[in-house]
C-alpha positions as CSV (number, residue, x, y, z in Angstrom):
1,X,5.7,24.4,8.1
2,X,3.8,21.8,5.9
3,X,2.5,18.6,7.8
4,X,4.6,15.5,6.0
5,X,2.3,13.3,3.8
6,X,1.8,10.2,5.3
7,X,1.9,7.0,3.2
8,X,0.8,3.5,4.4
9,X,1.7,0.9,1.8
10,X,0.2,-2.7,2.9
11,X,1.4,-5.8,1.6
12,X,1.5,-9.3,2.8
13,X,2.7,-12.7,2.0
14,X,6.3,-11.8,0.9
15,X,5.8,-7.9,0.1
16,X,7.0,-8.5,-2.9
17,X,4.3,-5.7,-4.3
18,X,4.8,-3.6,-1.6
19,X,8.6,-3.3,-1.7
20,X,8.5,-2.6,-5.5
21,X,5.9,0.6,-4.6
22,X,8.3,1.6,-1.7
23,X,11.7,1.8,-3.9
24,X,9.2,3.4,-6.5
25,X,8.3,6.1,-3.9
26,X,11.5,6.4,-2.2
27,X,13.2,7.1,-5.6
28,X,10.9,10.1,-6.1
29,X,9.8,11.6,-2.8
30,X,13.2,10.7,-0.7
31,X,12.6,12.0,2.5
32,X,9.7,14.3,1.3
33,X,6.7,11.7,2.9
34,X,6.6,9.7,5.1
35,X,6.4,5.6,4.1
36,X,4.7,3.4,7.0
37,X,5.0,-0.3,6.0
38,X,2.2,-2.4,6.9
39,X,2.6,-6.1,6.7
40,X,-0.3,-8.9,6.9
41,X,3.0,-10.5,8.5
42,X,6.0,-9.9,9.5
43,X,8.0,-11.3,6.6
44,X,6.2,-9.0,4.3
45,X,6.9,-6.2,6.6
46,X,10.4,-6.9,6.8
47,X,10.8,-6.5,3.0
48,X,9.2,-3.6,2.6
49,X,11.6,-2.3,5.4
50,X,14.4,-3.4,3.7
51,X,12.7,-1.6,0.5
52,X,13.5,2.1,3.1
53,X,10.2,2.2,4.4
54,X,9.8,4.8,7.3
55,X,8.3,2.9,10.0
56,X,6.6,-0.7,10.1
57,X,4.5,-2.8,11.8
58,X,2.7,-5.9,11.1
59,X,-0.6,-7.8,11.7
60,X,-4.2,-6.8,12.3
61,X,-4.1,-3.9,15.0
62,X,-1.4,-2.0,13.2
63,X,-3.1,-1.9,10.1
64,X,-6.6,-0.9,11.8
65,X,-5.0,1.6,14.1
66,X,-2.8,2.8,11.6
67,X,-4.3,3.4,8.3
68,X,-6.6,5.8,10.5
69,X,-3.9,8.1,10.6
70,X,-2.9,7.9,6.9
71,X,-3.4,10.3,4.3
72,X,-2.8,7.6,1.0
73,X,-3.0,4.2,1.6
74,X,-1.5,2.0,-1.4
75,X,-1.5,-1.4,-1.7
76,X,-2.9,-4.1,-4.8
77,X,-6.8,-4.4,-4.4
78,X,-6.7,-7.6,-2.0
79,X,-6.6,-5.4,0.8
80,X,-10.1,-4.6,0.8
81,X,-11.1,-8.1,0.1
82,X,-11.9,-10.1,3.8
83,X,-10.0,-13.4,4.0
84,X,-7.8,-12.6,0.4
85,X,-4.2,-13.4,0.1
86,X,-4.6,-16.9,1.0
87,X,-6.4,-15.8,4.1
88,X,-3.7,-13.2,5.6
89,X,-6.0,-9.6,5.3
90,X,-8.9,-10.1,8.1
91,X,-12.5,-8.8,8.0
92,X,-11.4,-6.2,10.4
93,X,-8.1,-5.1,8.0
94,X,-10.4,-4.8,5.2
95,X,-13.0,-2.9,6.9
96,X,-10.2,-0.3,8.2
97,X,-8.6,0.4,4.7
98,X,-12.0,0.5,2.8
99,X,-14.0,2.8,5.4
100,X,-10.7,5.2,6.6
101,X,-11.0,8.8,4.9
102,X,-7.2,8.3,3.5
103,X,-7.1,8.5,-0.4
104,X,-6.6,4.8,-1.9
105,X,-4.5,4.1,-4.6
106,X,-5.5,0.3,-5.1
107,X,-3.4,-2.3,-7.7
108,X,-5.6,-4.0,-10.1
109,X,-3.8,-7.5,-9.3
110,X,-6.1,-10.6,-10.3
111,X,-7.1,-12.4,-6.8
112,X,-8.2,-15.7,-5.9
113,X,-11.7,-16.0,-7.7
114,X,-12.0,-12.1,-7.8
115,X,-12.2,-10.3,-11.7
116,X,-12.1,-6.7,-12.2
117,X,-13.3,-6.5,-15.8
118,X,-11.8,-3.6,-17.6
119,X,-8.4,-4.1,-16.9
120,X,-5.4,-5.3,-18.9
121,X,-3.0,-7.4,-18.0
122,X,-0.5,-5.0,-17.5
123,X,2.9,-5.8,-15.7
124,X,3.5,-4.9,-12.3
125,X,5.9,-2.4,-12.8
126,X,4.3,-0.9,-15.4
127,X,1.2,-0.5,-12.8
128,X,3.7,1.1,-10.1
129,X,4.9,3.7,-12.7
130,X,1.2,4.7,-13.5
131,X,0.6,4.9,-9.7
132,X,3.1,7.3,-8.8
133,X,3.3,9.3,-12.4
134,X,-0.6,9.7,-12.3
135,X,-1.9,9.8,-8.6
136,X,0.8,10.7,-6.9
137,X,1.4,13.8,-8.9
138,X,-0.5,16.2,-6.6
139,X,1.7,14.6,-3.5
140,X,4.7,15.3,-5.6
141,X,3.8,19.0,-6.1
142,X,3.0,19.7,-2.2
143,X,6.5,17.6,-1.5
């Protein structure tokens, strides 16, 4: 028996990014992984719930304990950034997704006074469709 893939999508704010990812995944892996919603609060949690997420939690000690035991972590790039989203995704949250061993499939989204030069300005959903179609392939084949 194969261990189930483990997915922690984090999101805060409203999930509104988080959400899209997890009806993204959900469409394609169905029961197949596992989807652990992670919320800087609980509102975002909530919607990604509501997206069929797995299991949630939200604040700081869920994500650090959490995305410990996780073997893809997805999420837009603010959630390696101390202090981004208006303050919600702690030093220690950053520190826990950056430095855990779990592959990271990170969304270029522009951030506060952050610039990733190199990328286009390509629509959200368009970004979620390259996410699963490209880096999710190899999860889709061991599904």
């Amino acid at each position: 028996m194969t261990k189930m893939i483990k997915i922690c999508v984090v999101d805060g704010q409203g999930g509104g990014i988080g959400s899209a990812v997890i009806r993204k995944l959900k469409e394609l892996f169905q029961e197949t992984v596992e989807i652990i919603a992670l919320g800087t609060n609980a509102i975002a949690t909530a919607q990604m719930l509501k997206a069929k997420a797995n299991r949630g939690a939200s604040g700081e000690n869920a994500i650090v304990q959490t995305v410990k035991k996780a073997d893809v972590i997805i999420g837009p790039i603010s959630i390696i950034l101390a202090h981004a989203m208006m303050g919600e995704v702690t030093p220690k949250m950053a520190e826990a997704v950056a430095s855990c061993p779990a592959r990271k499939l990170l969304i270029p989204l522009a951030q506060e006074n952050v610039e990733i030069v190199g990328i286009s300005g390509i629509p959200l959903p368009h970004l979620i469709e390259s996410l699963i179609n490209e880096h999710l392939r190899c999860v889709k084949r061991d599904a």
